[in-house]
C-alpha positions in Angstrom: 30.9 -2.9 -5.8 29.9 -5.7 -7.4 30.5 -8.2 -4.5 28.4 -5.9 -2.8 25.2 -6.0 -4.8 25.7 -9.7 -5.2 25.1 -9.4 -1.3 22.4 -7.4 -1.7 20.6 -9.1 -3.7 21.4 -12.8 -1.9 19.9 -11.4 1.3 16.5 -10.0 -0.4 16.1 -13.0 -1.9 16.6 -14.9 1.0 14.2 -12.8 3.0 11.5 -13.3 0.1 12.3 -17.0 0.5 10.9 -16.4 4.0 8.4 -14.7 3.8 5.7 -15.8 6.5 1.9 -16.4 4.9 0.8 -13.8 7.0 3.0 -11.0 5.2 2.3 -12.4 1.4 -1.7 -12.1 2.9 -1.3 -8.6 3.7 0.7 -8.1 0.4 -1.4 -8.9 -2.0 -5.3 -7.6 -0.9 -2.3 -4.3 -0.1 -1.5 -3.8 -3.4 -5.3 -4.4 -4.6 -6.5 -1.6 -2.2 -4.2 0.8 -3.5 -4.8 -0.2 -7.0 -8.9 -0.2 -6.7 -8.5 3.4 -4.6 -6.5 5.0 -7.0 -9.4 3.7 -9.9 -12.0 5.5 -7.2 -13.2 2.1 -6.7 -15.8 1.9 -3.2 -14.5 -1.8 -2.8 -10.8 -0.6 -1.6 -12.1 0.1 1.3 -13.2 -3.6 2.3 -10.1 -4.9 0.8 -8.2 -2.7 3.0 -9.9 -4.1 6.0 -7.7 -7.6 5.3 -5.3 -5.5 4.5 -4.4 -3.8 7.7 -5.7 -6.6 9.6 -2.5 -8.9 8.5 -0.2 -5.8 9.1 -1.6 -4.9 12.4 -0.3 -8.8 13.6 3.1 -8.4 11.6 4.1 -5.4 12.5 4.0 -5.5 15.7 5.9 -8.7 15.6 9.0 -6.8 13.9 8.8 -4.3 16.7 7.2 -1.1 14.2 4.7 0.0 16.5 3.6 3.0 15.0 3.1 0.8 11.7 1.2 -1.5 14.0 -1.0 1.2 16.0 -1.1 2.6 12.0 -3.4 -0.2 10.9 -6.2 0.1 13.8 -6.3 3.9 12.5 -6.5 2.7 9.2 -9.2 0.0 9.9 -11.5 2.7 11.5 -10.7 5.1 8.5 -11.7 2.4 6.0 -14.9 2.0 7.6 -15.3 5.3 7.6 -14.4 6.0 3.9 -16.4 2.5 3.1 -19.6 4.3 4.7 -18.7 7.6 2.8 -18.0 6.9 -0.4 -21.1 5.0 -0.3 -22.8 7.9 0.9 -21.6 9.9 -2.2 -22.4 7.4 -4.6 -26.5 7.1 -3.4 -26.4 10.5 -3.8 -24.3 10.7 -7.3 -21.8 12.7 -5.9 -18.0 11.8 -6.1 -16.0 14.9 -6.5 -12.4 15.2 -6.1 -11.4 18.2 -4.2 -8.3 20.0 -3.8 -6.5 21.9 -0.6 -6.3 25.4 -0.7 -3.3 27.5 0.7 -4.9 27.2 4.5 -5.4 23.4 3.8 -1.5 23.2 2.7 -0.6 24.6 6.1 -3.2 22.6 8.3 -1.6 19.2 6.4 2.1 20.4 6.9 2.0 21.3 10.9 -0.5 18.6 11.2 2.3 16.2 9.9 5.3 18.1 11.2 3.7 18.2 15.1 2.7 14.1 14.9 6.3 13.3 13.8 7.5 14.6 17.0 5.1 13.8 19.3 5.0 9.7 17.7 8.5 9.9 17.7 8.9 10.9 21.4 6.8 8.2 22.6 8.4 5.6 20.3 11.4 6.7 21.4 10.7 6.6 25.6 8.1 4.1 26.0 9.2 1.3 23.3 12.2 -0.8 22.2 11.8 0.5 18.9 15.1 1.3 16.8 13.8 3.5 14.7 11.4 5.7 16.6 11.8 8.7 14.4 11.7 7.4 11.4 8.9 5.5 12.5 7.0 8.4 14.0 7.6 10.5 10.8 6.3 7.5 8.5 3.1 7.0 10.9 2.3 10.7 11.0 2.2 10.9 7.1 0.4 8.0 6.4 -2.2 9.2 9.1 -2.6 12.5 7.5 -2.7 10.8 3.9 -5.6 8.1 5.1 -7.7 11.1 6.3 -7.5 13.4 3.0 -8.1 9.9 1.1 -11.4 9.3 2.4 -12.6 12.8 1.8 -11.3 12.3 -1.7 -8.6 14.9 -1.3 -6.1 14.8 -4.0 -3.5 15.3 -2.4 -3.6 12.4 -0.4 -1.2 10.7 -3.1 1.2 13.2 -3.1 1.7 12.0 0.7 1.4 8.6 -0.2 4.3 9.1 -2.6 6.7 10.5 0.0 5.4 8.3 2.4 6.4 5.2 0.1 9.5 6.3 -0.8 10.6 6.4 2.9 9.3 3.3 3.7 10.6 1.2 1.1 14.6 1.1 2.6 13.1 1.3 6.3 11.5 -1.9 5.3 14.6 -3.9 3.6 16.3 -2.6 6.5 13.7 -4.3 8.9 13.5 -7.8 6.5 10.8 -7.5 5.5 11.7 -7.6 1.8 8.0 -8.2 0.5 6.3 -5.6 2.0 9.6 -3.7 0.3 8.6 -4.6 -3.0 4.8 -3.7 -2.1 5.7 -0.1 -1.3 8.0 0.2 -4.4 4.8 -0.7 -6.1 2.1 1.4 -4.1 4.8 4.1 -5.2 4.1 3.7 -8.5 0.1 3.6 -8.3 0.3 6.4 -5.8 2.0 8.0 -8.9 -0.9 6.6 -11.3 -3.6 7.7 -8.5 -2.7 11.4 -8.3 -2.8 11.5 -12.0 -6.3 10.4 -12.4 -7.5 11.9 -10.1 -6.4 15.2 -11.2 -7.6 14.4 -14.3 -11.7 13.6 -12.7 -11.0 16.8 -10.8 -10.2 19.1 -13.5 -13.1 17.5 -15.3 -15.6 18.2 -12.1 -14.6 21.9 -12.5 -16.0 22.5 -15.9 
């Protein structure tokens, strides 16, 4: 056992060692995204833009293309949420809102129907070696951008699962930093849904 985690621990620190520029870039304005969006700061949103601009490039160079198609979603959705929760703020308006039983449903087959169709395509019409997994972490993440820009809360309860699937897929693809990020976007995800809960109980009062 202990040999083992010896090993372990030898090969992530060899793959931090190597960690290309491009990778610690999209690490760090990551982690400040997630950190200034679970705050309900507006300037997430341009940070994100780096963000998923340094991912789009290095995932696609590790061969996760649905991580790589991922980011161009996520750069139109940052936009998007840039211009909206600017919108809100001019007009003094932030609420968080909540999904009802019909919005449960509408995010579970919405997820459940994009892991299979992602995972098909990654499957026939790319090398990837972990289509499935792939698809399934794509589709969640998509789903979890969306309800994040209309200030859904449950976008981090999706974030959550979504991190905690992608931290082993991405030891197991060596790409031990991006590891550690998601181990830490786990942990704000965590510290997101609780605040905003929090600002959303307070809105109903």
């Amino acid at each position: 056992m202990i040999p083992d985690a010896v090993h372990f621990w030898q090969l992530f620190w060899n793959q931090l060692v190597h960690t290309p520029p491009l990778e610690w870039l999209g690490t760090i304005t990551g982690f400040l995204c997630v950190y200034l969006a679970a705050r309900q700061h507006i300037l997430n949103w341009p940070v994100s833009i780096i963000s998923v601009g340094a991912y789009a490039v290095l995932f696609y160079d590790f061969k996760l293309y649905g991580d790589a198609v991922l980011q161009l979603y996520f750069l139109g959705t940052a936009v998007y949420g840039w211009y909206y929760w600017l919108k809100r703020k001019e007009e003094h308006q932030k609420p968080v809102v909540s999904l009802d039983y019909k919005g449960y449903a509408a995010v579970v087959a919405s997820v459940v129907v994009l892991s299979v169709l992602l995972g098909l395509f990654l499957d026939h019409f790319t090398p990837s070696d972990v289509p499935y997994i792939d698809g399934t972490c794509t589709a969640v993440s998509f789903v979890a951008q969306y309800l994040m820009t209309r200030k859904v809360l449950q976008n981090w309860l999706l974030w959550i699962l979504v991190d905690a699937c992608y931290v082993p897929l991405y030891l197991y693809k060596n790409l031990a930093m991006t590891a550690v990020l998601y181990l830490l976007f786990l942990g704000l995800a965590t510290l997101g849904f609780i605040d905003w809960k929090r600002t959303w109980r307070l809105e109903k009062k």
